[in-house]
N, C-alpha and C positions, 0 to 999 in steps of 0.2 A: 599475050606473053606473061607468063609469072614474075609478079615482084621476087625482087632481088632482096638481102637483107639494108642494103646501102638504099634502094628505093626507098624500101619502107621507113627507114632512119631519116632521110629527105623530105618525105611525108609528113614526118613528125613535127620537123621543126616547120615545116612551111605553115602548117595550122596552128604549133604555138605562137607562132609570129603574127597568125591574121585575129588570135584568142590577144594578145597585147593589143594592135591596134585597135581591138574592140572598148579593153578594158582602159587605152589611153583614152583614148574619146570622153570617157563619161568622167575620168580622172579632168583633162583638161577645160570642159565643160563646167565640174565642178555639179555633177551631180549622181546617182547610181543608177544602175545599169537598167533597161525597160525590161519588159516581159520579156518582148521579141528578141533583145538581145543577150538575156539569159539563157533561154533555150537556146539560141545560138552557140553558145561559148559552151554548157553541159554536151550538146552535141559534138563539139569537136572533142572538148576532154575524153569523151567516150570511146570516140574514135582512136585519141589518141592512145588510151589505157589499151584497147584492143590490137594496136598497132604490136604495141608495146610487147605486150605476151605472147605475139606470130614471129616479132622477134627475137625473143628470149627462147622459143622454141624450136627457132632455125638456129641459132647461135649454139645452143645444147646437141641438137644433132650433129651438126658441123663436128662439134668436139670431141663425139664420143663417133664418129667417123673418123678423125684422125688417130686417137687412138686408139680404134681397132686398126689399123691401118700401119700405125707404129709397129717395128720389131717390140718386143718388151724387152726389158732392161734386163741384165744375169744378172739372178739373185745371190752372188757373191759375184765380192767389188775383187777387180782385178788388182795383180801385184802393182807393188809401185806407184798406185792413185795421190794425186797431185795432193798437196798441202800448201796452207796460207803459211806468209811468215810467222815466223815463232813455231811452228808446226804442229800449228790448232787444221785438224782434218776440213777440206771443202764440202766434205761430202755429211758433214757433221752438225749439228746447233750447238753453239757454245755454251747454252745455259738453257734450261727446260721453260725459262720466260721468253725467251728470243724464240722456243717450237713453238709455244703457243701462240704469240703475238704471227708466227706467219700462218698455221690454222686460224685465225681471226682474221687475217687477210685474204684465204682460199674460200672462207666461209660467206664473204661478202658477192651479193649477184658482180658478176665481171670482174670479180676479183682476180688477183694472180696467185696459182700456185708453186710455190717455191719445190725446186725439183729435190731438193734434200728430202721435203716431205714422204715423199715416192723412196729416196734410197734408204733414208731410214728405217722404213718398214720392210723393206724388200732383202738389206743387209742385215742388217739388227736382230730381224726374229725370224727371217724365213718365207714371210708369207706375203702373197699379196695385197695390194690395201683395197676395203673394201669399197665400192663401185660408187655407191649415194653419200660420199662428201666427209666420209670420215678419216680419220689417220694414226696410226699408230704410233704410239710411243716411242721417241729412240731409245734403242735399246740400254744403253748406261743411266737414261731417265727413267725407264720403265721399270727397272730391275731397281735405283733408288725410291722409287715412289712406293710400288709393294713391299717395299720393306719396311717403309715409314707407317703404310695400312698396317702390315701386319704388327708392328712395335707399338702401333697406338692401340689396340686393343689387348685387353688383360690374358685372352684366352687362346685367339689363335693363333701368335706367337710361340705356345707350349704343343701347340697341335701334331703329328706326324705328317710333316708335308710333300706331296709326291705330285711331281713335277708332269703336266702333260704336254708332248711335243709332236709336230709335223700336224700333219692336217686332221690328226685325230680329236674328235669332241668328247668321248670318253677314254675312258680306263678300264679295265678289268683286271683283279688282283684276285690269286689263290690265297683263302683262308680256309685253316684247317673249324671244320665244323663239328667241336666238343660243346656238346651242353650237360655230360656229367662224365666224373673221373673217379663214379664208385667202382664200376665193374671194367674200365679201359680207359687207354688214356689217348689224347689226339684224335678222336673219333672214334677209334677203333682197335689203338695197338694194346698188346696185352704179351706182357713179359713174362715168363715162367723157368721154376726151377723142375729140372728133370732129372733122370733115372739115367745112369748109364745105356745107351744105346734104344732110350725110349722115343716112343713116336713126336713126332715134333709137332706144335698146332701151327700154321699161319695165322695171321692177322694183318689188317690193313688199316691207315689212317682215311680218314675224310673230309673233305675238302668241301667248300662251298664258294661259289664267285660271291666278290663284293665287286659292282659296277658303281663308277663314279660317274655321271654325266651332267655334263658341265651347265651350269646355270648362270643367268646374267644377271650381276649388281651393277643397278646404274646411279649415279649419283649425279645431280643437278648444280654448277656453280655459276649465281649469278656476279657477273659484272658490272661496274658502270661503266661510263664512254671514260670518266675522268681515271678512274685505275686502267682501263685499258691504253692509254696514252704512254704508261709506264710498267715497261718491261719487267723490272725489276719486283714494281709492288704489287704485280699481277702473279709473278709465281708466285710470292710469298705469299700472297690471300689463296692461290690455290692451294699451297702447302699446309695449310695450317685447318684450312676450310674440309677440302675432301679426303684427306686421311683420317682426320677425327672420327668423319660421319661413318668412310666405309668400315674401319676397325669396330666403330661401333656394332653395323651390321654383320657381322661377320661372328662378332660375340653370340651377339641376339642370336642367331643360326644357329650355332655349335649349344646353346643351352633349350630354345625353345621352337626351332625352325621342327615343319611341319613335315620336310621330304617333297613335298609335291611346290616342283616351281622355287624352291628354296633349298638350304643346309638342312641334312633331319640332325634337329639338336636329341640331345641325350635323352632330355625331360620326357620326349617320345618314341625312342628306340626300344624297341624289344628288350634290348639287354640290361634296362634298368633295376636295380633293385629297392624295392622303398620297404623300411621298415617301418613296423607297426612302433602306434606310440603307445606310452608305458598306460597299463589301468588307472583309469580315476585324472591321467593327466590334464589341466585346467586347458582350457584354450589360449590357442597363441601364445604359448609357451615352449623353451627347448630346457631340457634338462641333459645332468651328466650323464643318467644312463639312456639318453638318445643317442648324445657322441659317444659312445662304448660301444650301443648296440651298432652304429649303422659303420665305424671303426672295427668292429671286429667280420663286415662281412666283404673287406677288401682280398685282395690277392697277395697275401704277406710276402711275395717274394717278389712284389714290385711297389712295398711299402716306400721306398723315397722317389717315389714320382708322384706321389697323389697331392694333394692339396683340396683344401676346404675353399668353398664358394659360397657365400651368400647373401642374404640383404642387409644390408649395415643397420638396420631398424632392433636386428638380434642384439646388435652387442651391450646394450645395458643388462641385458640376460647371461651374457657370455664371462662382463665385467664381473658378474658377482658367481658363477656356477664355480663350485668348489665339490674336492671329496674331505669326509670327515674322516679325520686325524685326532681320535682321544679326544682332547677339548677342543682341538683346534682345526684347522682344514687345510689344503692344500690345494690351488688353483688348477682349473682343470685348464682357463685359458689363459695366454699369458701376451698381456700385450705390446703394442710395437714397443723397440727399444728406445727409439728416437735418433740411434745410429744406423750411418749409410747404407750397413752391410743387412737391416733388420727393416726394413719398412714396412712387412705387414706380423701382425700376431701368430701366434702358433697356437692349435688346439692337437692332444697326444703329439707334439712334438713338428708336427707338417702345419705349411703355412697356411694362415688363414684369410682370406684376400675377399673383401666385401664386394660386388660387381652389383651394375644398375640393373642388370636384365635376370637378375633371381627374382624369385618368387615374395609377394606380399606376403609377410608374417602371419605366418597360423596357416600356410597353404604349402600343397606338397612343394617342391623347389626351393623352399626358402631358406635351405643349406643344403650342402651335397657335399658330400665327398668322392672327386674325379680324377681318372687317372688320363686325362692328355694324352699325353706323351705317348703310351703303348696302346690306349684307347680307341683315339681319335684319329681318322683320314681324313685332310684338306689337302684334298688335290685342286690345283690351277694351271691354268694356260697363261703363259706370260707376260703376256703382250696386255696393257691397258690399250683400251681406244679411247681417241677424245672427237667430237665433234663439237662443231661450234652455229649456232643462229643467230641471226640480230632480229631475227622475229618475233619471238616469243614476249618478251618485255619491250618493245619500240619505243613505245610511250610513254615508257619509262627511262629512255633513256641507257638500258643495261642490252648486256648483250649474254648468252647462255652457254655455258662449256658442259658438253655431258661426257663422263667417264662412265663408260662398262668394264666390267672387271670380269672374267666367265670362272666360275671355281662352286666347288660344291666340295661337300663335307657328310661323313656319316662314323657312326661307331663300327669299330672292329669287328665288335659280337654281336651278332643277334639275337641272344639267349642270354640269361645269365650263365652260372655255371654252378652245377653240384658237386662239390667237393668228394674226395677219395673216403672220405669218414664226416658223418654230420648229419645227411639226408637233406632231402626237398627244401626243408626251413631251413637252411642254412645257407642258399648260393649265394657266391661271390660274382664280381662283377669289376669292370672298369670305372663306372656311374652307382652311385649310392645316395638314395635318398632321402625324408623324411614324412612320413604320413600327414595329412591334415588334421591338426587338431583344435 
């Protein structure tokens, strides 16, 4: 007859108990243990390790037998769902340390899952949680949290953000595809003045998909046992720990991600423009007529969304770059005010905002002038996930939260664009850059 799970648990202790009487003896004795009764004692631990895992693995079946077996829950909570006093929701976590601390409780082998865990993802955002131990954000946590990512990074807070929902992994979005507006405009349209009762031409715009498909950021946050104790100091180290990191990455992406498996930053999209640096110019050097030239090849009708980016290593260069005035000169850059409303410098008037992830001085990237705002798609899926291990560091003592984030990022244009009067050397662009010198 097949052992039961309660056999094999019986099992267990009956052999840890004859591994004590073993290890009392040599205790009471007052000596250590023979050969013969080493290998005794490593044979039952053996046994009992293997016991161990046939029951962890009937225990797992069991579970994911009951629920499949379960109806599943409706993914909207019905009218009227009960409330705690005060009329803090049952169905609710009061504070995003109390979700975590019970994903650190679901995370533990035979641990319990709190059933909130389940309504939160399945009310909150729609979907359901996925199968191997993970859990979704409640949704007023989840929608705080990416807010905090996106505020902590310089860049994709300015980004065009487009939302993706239901079980979809990507986007697809019509963009009209102009790459010049000498002979037509919007790919194709062409306006004309005519003759009383003359022939009239058609013309047609064109269009191009931009597909956004969704990429995973994961970020790692370790714990101890001692901040895991407390609810409290456990969000706040989450808070403070993986927003930094993910806003970080997210920058990185929107300026030098590669497209494959990541954000394609600007640095490598099609649609960039780099100008040439002036003749005879020295190495790792910016001069005024760089900020003119790579200034005069923006989209002048969406001159107050742009802003300047680059490596703070420039601005002793920036401190001093002036135009001459008779004997005197006039600052090209002008910096912070030291009041609230000015915190970073201005170069022709647009702010100028030093970022980590530009380019080393004297290399293309290491300023740019970008337009965000009409430039840039950051699409995302909502929902952060978090899982939790106490595997990974044991021996340490820490216990491991991993956040996914799914969102991807690219530019609007795939081309520059050739102006209505100027030519070839002239296109304009969203991303503007600087040559290597």
């Amino acid at each position: 007859m097949a052992k039961t799970i309660t056999t094999y648990k019986e099992d267990i202790q009956k052999l840890m108990a004859k591994v004590k009487d073993i290890e009392g003896r040599g205790i009471s004795e007052n000596r250590d243990l023979t050969e013969p009764e080493l290998k005794l004692v490593n044979e039952m631990m053996d046994t009992v390790e293997e016991y161990r895992r046939i029951v962890s693995t009937m225990e797992r079946r069991e579970r994911i037998s009951t629920e499949l077996e379960t109806p599943p829950a409706p993914l909207t909570q019905p009218k009227g769902k009960a409330r705690m006093e005060g009329g803090e929701d049952r169905d609710k976590f009061p504070t995003f340390g109390a979700q975590l601390m019970s994903v650190l409780r679901a995370g533990i082998p035979g641990g319990t899952v709190d059933p909130k865990l389940w309504t939160a993802a399945a009310t909150g955002l729609g979907e359901s949680v996925p199968s191997d131990g993970g859990f979704l954000v409640q949704q007023d946590f989840s929608t705080e949290l990416l807010q905090q990512v996106i505020a902590t990074g310089l860049l994709s807070s300015r980004c065009r953000r487009q939302p993706i929902s239901g079980n979809s992994n990507s986007i697809k979005i019509n963009g009209v595809d102009e790459t010049s507006r000498a002979s037509s405009r919007y790919g194709g349209i062409v306006a004309y003045w005519a003759d009383e009762a003359g022939e009239k031409t058609p013309s047609k715009p064109k269009f191009r998909k931009i597909e956004l498909s969704l990429k995973k950021l994961i970020g790692l946050c370790y714990a101890t046992d001692e901040l895991l104790e407390d609810a409290p100091a456990l969000e706040g180290f989450i808070r403070e720990a993986f927003p930094g990191e993910f806003g970080f990455q997210l920058d990185d992406g929107i300026v030098n991600g590669p497209g494959a498996g990541s954000l394609l930053g600007f640095l490598n999209s099609g649609s960039l423009v780099t100008v040439a640096k002036e003749s005879g110019q020295s190495a790792s050097t910016i001069l005024a007529e760089n900020i003119d030239n790579m200034y005069s090849r923006r989209f002048a009708g969406q001159t107050q969304n742009y802003i300047w980016v680059y490596n703070q290593m420039i601005e002793p260069q920036l401190a001093k770059m002036a135009y001459s005035v008779g004997t005197g000169g006039v600052p090209v850059y002008q910096g912070p005010s030291g009041l609230a409303g000015s915190p970073y410098g201005t170069l022709k008037g647009l702010p100028a905002i030093p970022i980590e992830q530009a380019s080393a001085l004297g290399t293309v990237g290491d300023i740019n002038l970008v337009n965000l705002q009409n430039g840039y798609i950051l699409a995302e899926k909502g929902g952060i996930k978090v899982d939790m291990s106490i595997h990974v560091s044991f021996v340490y003592d820490q216990s491991v939260f991993r956040f996914v984030l799914r969102v991807d990022g690219q530019p609007v244009r795939s081309t520059p664009l050739t102006p209505y009067k100027g030519g070839a050397t002239a296109t304009q662009s969203h991303f503007i850059t600087l040559a290597a010198r």
